[in-house]
N, CA, C and O atoms as CSV, one atom per row, in Angstrom:
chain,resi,resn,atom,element,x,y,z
A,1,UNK,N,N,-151.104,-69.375,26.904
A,1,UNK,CA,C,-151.122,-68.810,25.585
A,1,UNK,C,C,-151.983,-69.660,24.658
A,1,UNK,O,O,-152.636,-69.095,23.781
A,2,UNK,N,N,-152.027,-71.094,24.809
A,2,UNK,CA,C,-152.760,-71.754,24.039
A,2,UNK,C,C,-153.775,-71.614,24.038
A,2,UNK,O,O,-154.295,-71.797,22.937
A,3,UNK,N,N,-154.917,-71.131,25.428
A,3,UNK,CA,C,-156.552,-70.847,25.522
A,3,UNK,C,C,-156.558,-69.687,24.852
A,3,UNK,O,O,-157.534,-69.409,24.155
A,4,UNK,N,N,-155.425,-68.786,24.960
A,4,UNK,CA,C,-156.007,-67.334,24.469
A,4,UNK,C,C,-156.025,-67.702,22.689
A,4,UNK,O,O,-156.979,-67.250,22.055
A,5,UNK,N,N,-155.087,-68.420,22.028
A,5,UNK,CA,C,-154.425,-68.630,21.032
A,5,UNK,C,C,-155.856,-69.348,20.426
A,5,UNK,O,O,-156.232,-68.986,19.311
A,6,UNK,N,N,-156.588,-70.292,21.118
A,6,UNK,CA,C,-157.615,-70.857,20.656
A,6,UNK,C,C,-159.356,-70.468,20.563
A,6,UNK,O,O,-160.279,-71.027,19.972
A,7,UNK,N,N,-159.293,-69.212,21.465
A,7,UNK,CA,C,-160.216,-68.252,21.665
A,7,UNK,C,C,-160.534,-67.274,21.342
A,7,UNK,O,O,-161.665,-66.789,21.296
A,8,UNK,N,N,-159.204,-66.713,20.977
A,8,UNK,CA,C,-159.665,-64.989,20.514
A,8,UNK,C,C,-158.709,-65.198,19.150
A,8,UNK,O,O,-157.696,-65.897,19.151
A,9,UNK,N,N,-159.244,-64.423,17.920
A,9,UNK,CA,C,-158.789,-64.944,17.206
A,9,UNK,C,C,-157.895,-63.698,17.044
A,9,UNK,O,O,-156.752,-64.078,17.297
A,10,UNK,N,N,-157.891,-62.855,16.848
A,10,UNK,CA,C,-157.062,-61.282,16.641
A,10,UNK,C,C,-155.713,-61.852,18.018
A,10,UNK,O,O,-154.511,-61.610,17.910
A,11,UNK,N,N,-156.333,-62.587,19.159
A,11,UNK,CA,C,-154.321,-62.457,20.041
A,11,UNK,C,C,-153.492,-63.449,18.909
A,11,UNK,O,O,-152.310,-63.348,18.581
A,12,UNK,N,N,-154.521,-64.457,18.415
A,12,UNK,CA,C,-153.768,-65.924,17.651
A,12,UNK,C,C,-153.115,-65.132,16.863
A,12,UNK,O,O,-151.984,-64.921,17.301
A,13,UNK,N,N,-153.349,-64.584,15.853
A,13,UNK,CA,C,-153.004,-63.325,14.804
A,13,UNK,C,C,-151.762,-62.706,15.385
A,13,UNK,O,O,-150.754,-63.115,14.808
A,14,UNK,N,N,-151.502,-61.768,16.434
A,14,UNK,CA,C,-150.737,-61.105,17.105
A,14,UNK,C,C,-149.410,-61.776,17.649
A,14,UNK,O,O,-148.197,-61.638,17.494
A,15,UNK,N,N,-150.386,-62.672,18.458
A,15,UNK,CA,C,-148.879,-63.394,18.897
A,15,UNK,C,C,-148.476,-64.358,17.874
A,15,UNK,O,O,-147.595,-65.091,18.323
A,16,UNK,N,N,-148.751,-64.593,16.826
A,16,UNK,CA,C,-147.925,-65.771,15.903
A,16,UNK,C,C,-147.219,-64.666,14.796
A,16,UNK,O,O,-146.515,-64.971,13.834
A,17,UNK,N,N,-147.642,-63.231,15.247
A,17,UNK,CA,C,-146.659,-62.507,14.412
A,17,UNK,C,C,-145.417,-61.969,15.067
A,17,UNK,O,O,-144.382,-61.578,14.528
A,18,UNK,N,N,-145.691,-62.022,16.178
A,18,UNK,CA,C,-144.392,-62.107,17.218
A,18,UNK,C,C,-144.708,-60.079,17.392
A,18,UNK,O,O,-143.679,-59.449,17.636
A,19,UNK,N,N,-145.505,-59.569,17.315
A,19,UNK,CA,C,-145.753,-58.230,17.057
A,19,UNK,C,C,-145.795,-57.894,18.634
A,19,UNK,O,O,-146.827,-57.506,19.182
A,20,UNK,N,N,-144.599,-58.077,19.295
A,20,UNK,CA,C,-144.786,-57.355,21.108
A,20,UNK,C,C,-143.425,-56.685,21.045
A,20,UNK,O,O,-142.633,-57.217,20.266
A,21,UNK,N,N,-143.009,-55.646,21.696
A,21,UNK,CA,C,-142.174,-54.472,22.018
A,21,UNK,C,C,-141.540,-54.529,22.578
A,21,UNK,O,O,-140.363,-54.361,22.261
A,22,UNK,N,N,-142.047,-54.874,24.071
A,22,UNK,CA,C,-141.456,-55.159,25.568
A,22,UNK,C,C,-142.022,-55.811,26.343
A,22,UNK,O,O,-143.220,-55.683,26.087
A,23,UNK,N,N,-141.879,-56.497,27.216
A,23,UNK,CA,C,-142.602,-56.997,27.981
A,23,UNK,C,C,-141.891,-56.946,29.938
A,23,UNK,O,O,-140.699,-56.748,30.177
A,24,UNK,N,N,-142.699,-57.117,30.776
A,24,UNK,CA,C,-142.154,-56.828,32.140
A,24,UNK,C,C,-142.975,-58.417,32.852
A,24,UNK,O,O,-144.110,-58.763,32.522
A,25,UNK,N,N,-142.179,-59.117,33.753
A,25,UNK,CA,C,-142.507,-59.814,34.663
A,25,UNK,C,C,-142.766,-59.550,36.222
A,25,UNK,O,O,-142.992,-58.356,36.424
A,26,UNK,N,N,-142.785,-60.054,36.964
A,26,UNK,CA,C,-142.769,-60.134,38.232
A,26,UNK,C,C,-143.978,-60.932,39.114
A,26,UNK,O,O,-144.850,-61.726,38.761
A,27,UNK,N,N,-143.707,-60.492,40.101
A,27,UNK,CA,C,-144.583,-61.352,41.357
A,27,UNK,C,C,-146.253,-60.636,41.861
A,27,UNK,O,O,-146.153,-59.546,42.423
A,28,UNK,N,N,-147.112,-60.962,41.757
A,28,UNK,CA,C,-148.157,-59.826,42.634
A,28,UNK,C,C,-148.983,-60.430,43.607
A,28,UNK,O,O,-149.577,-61.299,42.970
A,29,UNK,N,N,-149.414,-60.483,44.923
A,29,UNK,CA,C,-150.029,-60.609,45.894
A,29,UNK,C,C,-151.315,-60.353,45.765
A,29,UNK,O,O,-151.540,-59.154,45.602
A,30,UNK,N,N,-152.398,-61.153,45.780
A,30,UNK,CA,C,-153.908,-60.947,46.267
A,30,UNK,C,C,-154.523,-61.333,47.476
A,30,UNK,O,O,-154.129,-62.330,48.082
A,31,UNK,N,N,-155.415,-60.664,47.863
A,31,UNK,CA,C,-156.263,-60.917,48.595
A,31,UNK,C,C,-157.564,-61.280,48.389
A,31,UNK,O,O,-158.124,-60.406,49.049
A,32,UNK,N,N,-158.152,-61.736,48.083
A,32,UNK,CA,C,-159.589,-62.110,47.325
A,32,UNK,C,C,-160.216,-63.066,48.510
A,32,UNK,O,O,-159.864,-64.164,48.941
A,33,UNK,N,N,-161.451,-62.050,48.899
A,33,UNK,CA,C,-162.585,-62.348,50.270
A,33,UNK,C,C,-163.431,-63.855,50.280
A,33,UNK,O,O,-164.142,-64.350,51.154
A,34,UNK,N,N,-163.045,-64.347,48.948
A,34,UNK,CA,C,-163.395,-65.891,49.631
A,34,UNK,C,C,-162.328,-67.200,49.008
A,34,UNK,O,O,-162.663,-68.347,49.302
A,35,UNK,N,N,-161.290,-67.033,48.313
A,35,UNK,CA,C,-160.706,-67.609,48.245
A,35,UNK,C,C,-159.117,-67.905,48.875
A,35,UNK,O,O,-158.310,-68.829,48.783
A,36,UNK,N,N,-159.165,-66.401,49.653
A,36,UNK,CA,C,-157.743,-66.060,50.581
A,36,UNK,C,C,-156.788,-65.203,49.525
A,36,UNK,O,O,-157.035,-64.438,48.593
A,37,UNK,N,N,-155.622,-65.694,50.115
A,37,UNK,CA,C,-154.132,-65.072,49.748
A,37,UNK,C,C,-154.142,-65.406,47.840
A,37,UNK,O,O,-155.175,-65.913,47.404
A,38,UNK,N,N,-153.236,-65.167,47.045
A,38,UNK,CA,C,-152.945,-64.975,45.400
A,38,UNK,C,C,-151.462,-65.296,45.494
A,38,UNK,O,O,-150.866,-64.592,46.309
A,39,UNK,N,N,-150.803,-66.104,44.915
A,39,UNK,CA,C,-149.565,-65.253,44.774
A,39,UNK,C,C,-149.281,-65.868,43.469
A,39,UNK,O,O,-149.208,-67.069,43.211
A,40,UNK,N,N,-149.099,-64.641,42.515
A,40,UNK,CA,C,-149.503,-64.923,41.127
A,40,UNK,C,C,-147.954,-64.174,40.486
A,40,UNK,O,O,-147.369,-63.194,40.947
A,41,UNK,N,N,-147.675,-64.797,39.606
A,41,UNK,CA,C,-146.492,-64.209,38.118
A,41,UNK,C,C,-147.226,-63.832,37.682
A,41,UNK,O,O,-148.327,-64.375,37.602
A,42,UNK,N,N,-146.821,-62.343,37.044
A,42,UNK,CA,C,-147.901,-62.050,35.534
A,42,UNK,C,C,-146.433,-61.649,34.751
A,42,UNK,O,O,-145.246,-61.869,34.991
A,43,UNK,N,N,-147.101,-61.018,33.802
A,43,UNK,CA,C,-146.166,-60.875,32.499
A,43,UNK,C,C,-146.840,-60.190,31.625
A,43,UNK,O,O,-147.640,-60.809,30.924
A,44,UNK,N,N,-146.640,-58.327,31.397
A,44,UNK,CA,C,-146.897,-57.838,30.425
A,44,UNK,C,C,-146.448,-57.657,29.219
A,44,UNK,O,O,-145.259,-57.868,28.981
A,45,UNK,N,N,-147.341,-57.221,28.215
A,45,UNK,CA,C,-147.026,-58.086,26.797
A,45,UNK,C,C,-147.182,-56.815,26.553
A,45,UNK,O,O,-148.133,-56.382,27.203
A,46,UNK,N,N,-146.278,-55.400,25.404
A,46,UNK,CA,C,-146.631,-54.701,24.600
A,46,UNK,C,C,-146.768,-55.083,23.096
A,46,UNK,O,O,-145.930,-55.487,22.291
A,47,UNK,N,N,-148.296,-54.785,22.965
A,47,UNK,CA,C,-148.321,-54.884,21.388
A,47,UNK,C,C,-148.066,-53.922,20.182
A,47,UNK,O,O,-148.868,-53.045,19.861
A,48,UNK,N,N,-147.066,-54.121,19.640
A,48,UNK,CA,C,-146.204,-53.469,18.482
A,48,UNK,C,C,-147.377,-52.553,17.412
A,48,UNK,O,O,-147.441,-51.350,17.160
A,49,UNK,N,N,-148.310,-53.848,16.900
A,49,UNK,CA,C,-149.375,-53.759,16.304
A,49,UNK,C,C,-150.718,-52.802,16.557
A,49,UNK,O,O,-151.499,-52.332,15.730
A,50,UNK,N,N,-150.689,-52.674,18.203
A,50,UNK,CA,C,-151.439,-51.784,18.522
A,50,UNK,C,C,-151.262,-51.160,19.547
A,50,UNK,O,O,-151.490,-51.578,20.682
A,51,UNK,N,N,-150.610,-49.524,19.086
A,51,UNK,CA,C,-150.141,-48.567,20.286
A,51,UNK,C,C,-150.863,-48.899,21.494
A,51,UNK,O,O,-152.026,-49.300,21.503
A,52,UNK,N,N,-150.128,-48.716,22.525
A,52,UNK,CA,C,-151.397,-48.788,24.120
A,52,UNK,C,C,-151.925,-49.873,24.982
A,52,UNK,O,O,-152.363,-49.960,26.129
A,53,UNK,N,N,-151.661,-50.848,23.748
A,53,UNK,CA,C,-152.406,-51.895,23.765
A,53,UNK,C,C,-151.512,-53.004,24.629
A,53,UNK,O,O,-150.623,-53.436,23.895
A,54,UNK,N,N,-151.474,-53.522,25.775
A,54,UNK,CA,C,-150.560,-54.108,26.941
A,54,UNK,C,C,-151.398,-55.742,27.497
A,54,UNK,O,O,-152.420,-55.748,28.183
A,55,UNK,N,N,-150.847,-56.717,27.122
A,55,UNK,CA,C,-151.733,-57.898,27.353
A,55,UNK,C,C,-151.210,-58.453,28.521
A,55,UNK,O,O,-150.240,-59.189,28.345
A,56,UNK,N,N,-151.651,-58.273,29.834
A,56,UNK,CA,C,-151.338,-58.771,31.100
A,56,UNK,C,C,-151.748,-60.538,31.374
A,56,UNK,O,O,-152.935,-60.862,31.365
A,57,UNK,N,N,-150.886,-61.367,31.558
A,57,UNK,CA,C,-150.820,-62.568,31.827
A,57,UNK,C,C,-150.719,-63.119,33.046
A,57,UNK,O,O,-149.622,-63.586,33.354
A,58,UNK,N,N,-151.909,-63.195,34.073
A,58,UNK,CA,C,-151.133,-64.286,35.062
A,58,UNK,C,C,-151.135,-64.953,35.762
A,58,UNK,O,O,-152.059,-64.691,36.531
A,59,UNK,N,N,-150.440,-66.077,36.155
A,59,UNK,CA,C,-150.559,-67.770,36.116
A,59,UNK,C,C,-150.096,-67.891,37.829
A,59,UNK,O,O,-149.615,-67.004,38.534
A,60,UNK,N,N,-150.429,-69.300,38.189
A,60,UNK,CA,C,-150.154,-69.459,39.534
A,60,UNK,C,C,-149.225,-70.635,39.487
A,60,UNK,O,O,-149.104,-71.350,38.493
A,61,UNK,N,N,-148.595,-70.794,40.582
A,61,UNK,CA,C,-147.438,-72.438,40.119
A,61,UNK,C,C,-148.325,-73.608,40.400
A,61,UNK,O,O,-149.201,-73.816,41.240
A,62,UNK,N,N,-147.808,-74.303,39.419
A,62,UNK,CA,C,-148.893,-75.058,39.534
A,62,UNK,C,C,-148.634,-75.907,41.257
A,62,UNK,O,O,-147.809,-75.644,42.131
A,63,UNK,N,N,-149.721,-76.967,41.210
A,63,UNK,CA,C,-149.856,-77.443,42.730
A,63,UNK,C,C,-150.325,-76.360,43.859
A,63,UNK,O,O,-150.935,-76.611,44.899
A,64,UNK,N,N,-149.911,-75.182,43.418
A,64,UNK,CA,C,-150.087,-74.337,44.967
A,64,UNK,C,C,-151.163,-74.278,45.397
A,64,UNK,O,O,-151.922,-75.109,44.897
A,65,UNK,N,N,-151.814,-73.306,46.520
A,65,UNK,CA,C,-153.050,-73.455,47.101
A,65,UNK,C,C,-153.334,-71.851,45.791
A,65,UNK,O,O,-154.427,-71.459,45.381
A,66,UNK,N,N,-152.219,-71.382,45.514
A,66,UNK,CA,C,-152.920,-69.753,44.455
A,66,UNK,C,C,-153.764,-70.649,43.175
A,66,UNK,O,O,-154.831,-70.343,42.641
A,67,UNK,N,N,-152.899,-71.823,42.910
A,67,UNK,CA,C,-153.958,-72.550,41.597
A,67,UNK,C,C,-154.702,-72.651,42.196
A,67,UNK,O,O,-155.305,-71.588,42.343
A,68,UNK,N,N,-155.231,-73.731,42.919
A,68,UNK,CA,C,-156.426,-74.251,43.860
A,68,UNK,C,C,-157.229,-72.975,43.715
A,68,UNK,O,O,-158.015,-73.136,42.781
A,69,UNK,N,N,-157.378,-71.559,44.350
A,69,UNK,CA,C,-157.952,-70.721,44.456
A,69,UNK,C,C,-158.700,-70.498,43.251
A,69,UNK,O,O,-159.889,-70.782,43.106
A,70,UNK,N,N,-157.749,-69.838,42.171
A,70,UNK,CA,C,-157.738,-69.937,40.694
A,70,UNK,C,C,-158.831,-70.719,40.023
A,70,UNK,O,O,-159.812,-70.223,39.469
A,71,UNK,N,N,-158.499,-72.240,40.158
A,71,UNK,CA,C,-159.531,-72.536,39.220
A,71,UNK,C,C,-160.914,-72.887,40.380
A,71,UNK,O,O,-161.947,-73.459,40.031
A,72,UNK,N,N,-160.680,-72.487,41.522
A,72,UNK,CA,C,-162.045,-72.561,42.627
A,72,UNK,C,C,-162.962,-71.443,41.428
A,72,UNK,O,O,-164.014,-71.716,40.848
A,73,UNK,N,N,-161.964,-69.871,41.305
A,73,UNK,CA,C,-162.934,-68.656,41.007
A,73,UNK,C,C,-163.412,-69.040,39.546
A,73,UNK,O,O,-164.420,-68.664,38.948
A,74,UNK,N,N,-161.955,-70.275,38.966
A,74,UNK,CA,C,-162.896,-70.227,36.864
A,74,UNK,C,C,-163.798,-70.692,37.420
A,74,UNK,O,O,-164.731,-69.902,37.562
A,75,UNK,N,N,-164.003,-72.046,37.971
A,75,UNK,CA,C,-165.460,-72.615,38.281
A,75,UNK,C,C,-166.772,-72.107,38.366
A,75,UNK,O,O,-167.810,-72.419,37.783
A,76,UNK,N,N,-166.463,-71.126,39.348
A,76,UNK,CA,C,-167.503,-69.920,39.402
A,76,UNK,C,C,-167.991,-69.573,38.058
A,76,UNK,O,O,-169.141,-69.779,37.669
A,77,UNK,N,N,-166.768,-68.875,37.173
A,77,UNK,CA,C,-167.067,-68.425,36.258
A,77,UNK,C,C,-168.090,-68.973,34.742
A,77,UNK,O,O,-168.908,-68.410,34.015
A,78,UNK,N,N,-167.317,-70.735,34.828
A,78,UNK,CA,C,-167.994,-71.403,34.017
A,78,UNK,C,C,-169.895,-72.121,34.445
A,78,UNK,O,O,-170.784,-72.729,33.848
A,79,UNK,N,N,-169.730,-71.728,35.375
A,79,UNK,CA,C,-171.519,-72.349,35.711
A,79,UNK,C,C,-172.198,-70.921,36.352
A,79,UNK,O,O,-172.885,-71.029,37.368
A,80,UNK,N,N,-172.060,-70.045,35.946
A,80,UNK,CA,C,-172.249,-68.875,36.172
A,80,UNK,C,C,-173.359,-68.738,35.044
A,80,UNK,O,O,-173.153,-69.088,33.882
A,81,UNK,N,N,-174.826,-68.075,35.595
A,81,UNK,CA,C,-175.731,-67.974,34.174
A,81,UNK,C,C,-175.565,-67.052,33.749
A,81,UNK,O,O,-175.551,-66.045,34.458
A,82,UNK,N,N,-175.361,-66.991,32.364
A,82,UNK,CA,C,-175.106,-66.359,31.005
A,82,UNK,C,C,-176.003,-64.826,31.449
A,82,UNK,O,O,-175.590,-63.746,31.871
A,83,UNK,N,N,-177.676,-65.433,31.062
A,83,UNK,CA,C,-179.127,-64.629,31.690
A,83,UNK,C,C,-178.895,-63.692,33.031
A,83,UNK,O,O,-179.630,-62.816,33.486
A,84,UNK,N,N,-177.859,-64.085,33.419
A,84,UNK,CA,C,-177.917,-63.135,34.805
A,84,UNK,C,C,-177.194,-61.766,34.852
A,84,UNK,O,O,-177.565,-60.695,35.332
A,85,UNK,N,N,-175.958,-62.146,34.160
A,85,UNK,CA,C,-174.732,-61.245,33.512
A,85,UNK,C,C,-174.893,-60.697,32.676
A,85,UNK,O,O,-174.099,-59.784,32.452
A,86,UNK,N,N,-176.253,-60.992,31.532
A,86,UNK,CA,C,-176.160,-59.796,30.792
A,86,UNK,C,C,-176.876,-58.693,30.416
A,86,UNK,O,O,-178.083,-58.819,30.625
A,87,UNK,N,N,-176.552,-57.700,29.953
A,87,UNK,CA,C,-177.899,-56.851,29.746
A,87,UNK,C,C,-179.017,-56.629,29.366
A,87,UNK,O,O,-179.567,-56.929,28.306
A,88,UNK,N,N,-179.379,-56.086,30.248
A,88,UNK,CA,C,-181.390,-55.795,29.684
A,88,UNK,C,C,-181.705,-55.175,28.639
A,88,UNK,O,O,-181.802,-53.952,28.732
A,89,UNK,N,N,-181.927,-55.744,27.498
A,89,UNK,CA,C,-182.686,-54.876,26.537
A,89,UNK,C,C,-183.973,-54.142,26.829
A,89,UNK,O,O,-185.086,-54.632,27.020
A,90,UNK,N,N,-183.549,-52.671,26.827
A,90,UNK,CA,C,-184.538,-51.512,27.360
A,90,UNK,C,C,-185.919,-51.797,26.349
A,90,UNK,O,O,-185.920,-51.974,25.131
A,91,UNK,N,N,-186.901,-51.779,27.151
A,91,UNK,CA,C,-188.015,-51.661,27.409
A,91,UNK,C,C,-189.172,-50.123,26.600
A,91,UNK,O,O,-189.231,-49.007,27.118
A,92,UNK,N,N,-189.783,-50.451,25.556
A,92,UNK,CA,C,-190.525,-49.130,25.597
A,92,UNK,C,C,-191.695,-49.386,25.848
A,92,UNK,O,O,-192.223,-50.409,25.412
A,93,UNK,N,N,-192.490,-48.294,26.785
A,93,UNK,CA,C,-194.060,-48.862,26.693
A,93,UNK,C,C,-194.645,-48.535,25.522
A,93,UNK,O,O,-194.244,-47.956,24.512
A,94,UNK,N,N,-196.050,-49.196,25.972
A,94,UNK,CA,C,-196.867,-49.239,24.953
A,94,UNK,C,C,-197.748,-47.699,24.404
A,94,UNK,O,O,-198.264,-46.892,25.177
A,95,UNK,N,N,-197.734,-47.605,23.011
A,95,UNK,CA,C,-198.378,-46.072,22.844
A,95,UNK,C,C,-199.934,-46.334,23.341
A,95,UNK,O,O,-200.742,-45.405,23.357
């Protein structure tokens, strides 16, 4: 909660208004082709504030080989080029 809390500024807003409905836990299983097996808690969040709107959370215990996996894929994510991921500003030719 603290990365999201320090990142996005509208969840900081949300969740320090305590503005959630219901929420559901449990267990979910992955498979992911280069890091193996998942076995992850999540925890959905309904937001009060905005019909529809459902903030899925979820974490691995820590020590396990599901963290290990986890921050194998942030890694990825953080040295990942920016330039590669994003879109092409379309092109017009010349008159």
């Amino acid at each position: 909660m603290g990365e999201l809390s320090t990142r996005w500024d509208a969840f900081r807003t949300r969740w320090g208004a305590h503005n959630v409905t219901r929420h559901g836990t449990g267990i979910k299983r992955f498979h992911h082709p280069v890091v193996g097996d998942l076995t992850l808690a999540w925890e959905a969040l309904a937001m009060a504030a905005e019909p529809g709107l459902t903030l899925t959370i979820y974490s691995a215990e820590p020590g396990s080989p599901s963290e290990e996996g986890l921050h194998l894929l942030a890694s990825w994510a953080a040295t990942r080029d920016p330039a590669a991921s994003s879109p092409k500003s379309p092109t017009t030719p010349p008159n």
